[in-house]
C-alpha positions in Angstrom: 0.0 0.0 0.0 2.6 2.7 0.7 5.6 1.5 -1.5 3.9 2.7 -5.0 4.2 6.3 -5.6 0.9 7.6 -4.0 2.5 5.5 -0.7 5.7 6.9 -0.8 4.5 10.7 -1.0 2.3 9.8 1.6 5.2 8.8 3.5 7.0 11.9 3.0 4.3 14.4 3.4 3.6 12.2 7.1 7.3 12.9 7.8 7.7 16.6 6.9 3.9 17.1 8.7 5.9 15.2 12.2 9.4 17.5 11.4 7.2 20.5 11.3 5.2 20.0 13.8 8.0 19.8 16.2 9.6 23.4 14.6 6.1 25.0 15.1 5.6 23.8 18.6 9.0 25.2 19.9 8.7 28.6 18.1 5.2 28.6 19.2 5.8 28.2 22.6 8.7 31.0 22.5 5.7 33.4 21.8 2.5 31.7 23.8 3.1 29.8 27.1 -0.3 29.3 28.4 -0.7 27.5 31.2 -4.1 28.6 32.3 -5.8 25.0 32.2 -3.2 23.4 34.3 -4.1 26.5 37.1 -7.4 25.5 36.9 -6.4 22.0 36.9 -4.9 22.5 40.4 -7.2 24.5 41.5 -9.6 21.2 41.0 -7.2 19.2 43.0 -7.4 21.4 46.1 -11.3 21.7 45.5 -11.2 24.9 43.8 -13.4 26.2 40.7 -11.8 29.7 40.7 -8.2 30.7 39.5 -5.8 32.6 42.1 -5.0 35.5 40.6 -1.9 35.6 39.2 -0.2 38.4 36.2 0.0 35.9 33.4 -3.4 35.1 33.2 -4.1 35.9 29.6 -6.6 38.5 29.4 -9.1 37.3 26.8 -9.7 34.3 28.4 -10.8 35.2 32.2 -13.6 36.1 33.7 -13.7 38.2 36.9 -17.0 38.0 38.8 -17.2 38.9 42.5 -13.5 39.2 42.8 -12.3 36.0 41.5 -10.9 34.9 38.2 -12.5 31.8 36.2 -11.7 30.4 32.9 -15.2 30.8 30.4 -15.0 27.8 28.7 -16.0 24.5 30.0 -13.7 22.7 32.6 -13.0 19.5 30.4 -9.3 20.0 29.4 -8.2 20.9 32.9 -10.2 17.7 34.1 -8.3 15.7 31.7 -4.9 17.1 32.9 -5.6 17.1 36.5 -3.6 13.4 36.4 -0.5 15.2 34.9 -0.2 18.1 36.9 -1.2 16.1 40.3 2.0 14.2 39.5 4.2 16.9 37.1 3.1 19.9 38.6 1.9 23.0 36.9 4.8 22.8 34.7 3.5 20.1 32.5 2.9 21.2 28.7 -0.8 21.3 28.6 -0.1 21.7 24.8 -0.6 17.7 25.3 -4.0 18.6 24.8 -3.6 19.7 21.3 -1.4 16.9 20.3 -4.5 14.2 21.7 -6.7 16.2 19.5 -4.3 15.8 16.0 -4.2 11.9 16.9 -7.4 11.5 18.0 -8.6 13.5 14.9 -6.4 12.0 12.6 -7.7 7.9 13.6 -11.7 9.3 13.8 -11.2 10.9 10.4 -9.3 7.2 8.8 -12.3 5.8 10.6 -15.0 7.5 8.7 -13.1 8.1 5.5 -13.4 4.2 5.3 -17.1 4.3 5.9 -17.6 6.1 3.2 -16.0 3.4 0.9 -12.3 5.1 0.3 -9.1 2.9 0.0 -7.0 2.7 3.1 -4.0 5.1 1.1 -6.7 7.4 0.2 -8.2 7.5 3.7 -4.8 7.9 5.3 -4.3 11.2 2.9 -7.9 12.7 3.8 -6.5 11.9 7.5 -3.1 13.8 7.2 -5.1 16.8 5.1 -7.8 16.8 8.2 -4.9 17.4 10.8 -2.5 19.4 8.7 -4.3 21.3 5.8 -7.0 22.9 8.1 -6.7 25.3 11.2 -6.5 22.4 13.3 -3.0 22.1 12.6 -2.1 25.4 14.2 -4.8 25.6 17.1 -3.5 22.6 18.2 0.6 23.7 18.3 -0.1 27.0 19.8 0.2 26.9 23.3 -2.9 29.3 23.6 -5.3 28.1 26.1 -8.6 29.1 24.0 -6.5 27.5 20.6 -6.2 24.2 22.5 -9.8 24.1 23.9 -11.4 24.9 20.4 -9.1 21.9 19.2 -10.0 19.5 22.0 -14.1 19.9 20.6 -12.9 18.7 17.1 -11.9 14.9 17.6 -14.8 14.4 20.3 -17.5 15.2 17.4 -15.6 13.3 14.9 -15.8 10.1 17.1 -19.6 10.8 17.9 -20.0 10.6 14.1 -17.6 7.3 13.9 -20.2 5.8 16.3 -22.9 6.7 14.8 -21.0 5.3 11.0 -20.6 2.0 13.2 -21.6 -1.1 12.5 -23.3 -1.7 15.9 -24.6 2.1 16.4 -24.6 2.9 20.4 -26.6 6.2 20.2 -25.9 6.4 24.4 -22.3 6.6 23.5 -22.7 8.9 21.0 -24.9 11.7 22.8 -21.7 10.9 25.7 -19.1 12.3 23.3 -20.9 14.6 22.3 -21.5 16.0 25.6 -17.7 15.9 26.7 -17.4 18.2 23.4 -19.8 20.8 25.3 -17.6 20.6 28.3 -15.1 22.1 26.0 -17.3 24.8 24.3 -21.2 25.1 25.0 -21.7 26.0 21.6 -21.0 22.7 20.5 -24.4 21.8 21.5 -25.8 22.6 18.1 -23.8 19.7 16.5 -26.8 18.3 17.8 -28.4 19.9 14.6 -27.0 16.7 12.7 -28.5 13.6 14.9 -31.9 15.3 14.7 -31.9 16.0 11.1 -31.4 12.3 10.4 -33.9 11.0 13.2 -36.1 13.0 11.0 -35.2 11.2 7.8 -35.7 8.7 9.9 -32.1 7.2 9.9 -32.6 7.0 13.6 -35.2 6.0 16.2 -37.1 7.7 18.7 -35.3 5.3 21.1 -32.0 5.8 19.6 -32.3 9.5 20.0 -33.5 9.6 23.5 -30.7 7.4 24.4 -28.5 9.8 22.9 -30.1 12.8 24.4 -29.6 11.3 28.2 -25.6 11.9 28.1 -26.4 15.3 26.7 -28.6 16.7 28.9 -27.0 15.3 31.9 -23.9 16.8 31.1 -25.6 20.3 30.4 -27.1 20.2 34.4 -23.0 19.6 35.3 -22.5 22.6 33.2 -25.2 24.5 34.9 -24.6 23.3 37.8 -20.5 24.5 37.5 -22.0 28.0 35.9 -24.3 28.4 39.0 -21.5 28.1 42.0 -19.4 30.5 39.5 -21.4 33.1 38.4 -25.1 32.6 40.6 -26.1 32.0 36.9 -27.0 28.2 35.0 -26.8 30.0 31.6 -23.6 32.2 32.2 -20.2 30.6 31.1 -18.3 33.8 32.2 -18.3 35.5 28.4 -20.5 38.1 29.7 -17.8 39.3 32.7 -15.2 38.7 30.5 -11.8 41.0 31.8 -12.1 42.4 28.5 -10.1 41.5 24.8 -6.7 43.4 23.8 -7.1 46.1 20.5 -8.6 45.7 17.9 -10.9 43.1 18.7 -12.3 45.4 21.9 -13.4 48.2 19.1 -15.2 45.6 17.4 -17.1 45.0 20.7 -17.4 48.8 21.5 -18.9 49.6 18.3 -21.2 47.0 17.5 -21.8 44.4 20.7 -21.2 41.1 21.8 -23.5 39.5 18.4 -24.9 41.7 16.0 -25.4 41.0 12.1 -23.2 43.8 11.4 -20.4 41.5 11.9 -21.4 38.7 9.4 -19.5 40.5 6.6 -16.4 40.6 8.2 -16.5 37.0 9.1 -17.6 35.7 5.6 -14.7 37.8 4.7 -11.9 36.1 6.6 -13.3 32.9 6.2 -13.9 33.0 2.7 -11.7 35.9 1.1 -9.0 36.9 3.3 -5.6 36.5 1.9 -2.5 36.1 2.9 -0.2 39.4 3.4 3.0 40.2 1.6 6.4 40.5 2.4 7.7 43.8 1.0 11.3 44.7 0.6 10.0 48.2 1.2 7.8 49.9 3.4 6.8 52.4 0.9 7.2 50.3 -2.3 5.9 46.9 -3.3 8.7 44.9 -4.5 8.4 40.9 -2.7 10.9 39.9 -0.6 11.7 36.3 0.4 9.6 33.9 1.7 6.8 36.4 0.1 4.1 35.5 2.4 2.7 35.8 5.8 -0.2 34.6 7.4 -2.5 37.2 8.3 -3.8 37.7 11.8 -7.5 38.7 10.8 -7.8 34.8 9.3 -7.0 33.8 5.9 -9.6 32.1 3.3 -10.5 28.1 3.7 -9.3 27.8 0.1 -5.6 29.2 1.2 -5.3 27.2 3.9 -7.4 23.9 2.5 -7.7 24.1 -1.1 -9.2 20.6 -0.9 -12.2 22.4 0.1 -12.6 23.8 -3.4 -13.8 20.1 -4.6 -17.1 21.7 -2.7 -17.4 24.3 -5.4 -16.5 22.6 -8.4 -17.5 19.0 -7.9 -19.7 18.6 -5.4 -22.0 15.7 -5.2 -24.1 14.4 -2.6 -24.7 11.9 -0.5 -27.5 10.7 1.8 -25.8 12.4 4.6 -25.5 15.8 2.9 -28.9 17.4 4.4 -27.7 16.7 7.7 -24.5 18.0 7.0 -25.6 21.0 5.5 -27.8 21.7 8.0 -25.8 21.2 11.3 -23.0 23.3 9.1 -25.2 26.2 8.9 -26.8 25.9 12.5 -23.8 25.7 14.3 -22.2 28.5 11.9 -24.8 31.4 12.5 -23.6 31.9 16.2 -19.8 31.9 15.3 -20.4 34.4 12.0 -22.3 37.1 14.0 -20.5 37.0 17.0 -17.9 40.3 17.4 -14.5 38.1 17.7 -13.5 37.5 14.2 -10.3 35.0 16.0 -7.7 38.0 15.5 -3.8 36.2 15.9 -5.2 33.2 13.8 -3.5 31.1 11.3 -7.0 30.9 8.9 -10.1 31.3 10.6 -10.0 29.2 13.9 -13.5 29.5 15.0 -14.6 27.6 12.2 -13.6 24.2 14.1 -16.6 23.8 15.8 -18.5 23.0 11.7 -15.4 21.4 10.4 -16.3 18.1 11.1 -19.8 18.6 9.0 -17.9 20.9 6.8 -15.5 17.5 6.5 -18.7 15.2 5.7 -20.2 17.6 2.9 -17.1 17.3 1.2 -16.1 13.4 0.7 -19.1 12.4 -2.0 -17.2 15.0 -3.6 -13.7 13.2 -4.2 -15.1 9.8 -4.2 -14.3 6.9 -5.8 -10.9 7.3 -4.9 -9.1 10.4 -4.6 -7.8 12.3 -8.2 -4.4 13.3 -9.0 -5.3 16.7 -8.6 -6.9 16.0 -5.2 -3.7 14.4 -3.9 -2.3 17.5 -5.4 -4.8 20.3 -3.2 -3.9 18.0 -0.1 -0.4 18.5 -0.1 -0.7 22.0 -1.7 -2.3 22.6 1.7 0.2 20.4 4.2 3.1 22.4 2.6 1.4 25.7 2.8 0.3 25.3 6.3 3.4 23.9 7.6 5.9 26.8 6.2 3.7 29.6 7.3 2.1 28.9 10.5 4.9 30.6 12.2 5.1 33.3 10.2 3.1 34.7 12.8 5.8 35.7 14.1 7.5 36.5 11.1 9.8 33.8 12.2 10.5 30.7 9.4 12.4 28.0 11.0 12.1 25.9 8.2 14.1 28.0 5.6 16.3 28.9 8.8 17.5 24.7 8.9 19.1 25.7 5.0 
């Protein structure tokens, strides 16, 4: 399987994903060092819900309400490292939590690639373009706490959907993944959207779907419940006393409010348009200089960083899944394109994680039976592009530094 051509790219595209990986994460973490979720973390393990306060909390992700400091997403990646930092202190890389989420992702994705009748080679490229030709890639090496929380979300819907793909469907174990992904974001409720769609095409039960709501609603009372002895609130998650975002993103908040439809343009924009930014050997002239390009902050168009994605515009087919898709896409989308945080210090436009997963399974009828030349092509197009520039967030480009 990997010794014919299509293997042995494979292969090397794998190896210079791993190689790079490693180069992002250390230049990464000379810029970001979060460790926010391993605070919380030991907060847990001395009974604690609240942070003690402390000068490198990062800003846009704490809450202050009644004089203490929480974290506004849900507690799910600081239960998972509680082990690690009860034995390795708060020291530990919780960036281990965006490294689960690559593997993770990468195995669901194979999983369901499969299911949908592609060849193991092929399945293993639509794997390596899931992890490395999409935003995950960098939300998961940058040691940003919100980065690595959006991440952690991704592979728990993708193995909801590989149970439900299963031979022997367990719905209860499906609505339980799905409701450790809304202990990472509570938005991620609304990939709900997708189960109910096809219990009304009647793909699913009324029994299956109750059995699949229990895990879901049980784990929103937890979340209530932790909301409640935080903020005296069930429905607040801490967004609304929110220590405020760092310029520009506070104008955007100033000017037009937490979610408004005056920021849909600007969203569609960065997630759709937005290019990358030029290097210029002048400031006043506009003459390229070497390596050309630099991510921009604002986000930068799905087709820059996954031109697989195009197959969507110019081949797309469907499949008996492609309602649902489409649906749950959209659902879950309408939140994140009106809200007033466009994701500025992005590499693409992160916040569309939480449809990628749908976005993933509207796009496979499209390169099936088995994946073209020119798909093979977009995929590692992507890899290469993602790889090289992630770190140009910095303006720093350790690969052309190794020559």
């Amino acid at each position: 399987m990997l010794t014919n051509g299509r293997g042995l790219l494979f292969i090397f595209l794998f190896l210079f994903v791993a190689i790079s990986s490693v180069l992002i994460f250390v230049t990464a973490a000379k810029f970001n060092w979060d460790i926010s979720l391993n605070l919380l973390a030991s907060q847990f393990l001395k009974g604690h819900i609240s942070l003690e306060p402390n000068t490198s909390l990062p800003v846009g992700d704490i809450s202050i309400y009644s004089g203490k400091y929480y974290l506004y997403f849900g507690p799910l990646a600081s239960l998972i490292l509680i082990p690690f930092v009860a034995i390795f202190g708060i020291s530990f890389p919780q960036a281990t939590i965006g490294i689960l989420s690559l593997v993770l992702s990468f195995f669901a994705v194979y999983y369901i690639s499969r299911k949908f009748s592609f060849s193991q080679i092929d399945s293993l490229y639509l794997s390596l373009f899931f992890i490395a030709s999409t935003v995950l890639l960098s939300n998961s090496l940058i040691n940003i706490t919100s980065y690595l929380v959006e991440s952690l979300g991704v592979p728990l819907v993708l193995i909801s959907l590989v149970l439900y793909f299963s031979k022997n469907r367990r719905s209860f174990l499906i609505g339980v993944f799905l409701g450790l992904a809304v202990m990472t974001r509570v938005t991620l409720i609304l990939a709900l959207t997708f189960f109910i769609v096809e219990f009304v095409k009647k793909r699913m039960t009324q029994k299956d779907l109750i059995k699949l709501l229990i895990p879901v609603i049980f784990t929103c009372l937890i979340l209530g419940t932790y909301n409640y002895l935080r903020f005296n609130n069930l429905l607040e998650s801490g967004y609304n006393y929110h220590m405020g975002d760092p310029y520009p993103l506070s104008k955007n908040f100033e000017g037009f409010g937490r979610t408004n439809i005056a920021h849909i343009p600007a969203n569609l924009y960065a997630f759709f348009l937005k290019p990358p930014v030029p290097i210029l050997e002048y400031k006043d002239g506009f003459v390229f200089k070497f390596p050309y390009l630099k991510a921009d902050p604002w986000g930068m168009a799905i087709w820059i960083t996954s031109p697989l994605f195009l197959y969507l515009v110019f081949k797309f087919r469907q499949s008996k899944y492609t309602i649902s898709a489409f649906i749950a896409t959209i659902i879950i989308a309408i939140p994140i394109f009106t809200y007033y945080s466009i994701g500025f210090a992005q590499f693409g436009y992160r916040y569309a994680l939480d449809f990628l997963p749908f976005l993933f399974l509207l796009l496979l009828p499209s390169l099936l039976p088995k994946l073209s030349k020119t798909a093979i092509t977009l995929i590692a197009v992507g890899v290469v592009f993602n790889c090289l520039y992630i770190t140009s967030l910095w303006n720093v480009y350790p690969h052309f530094g190794i020559f």
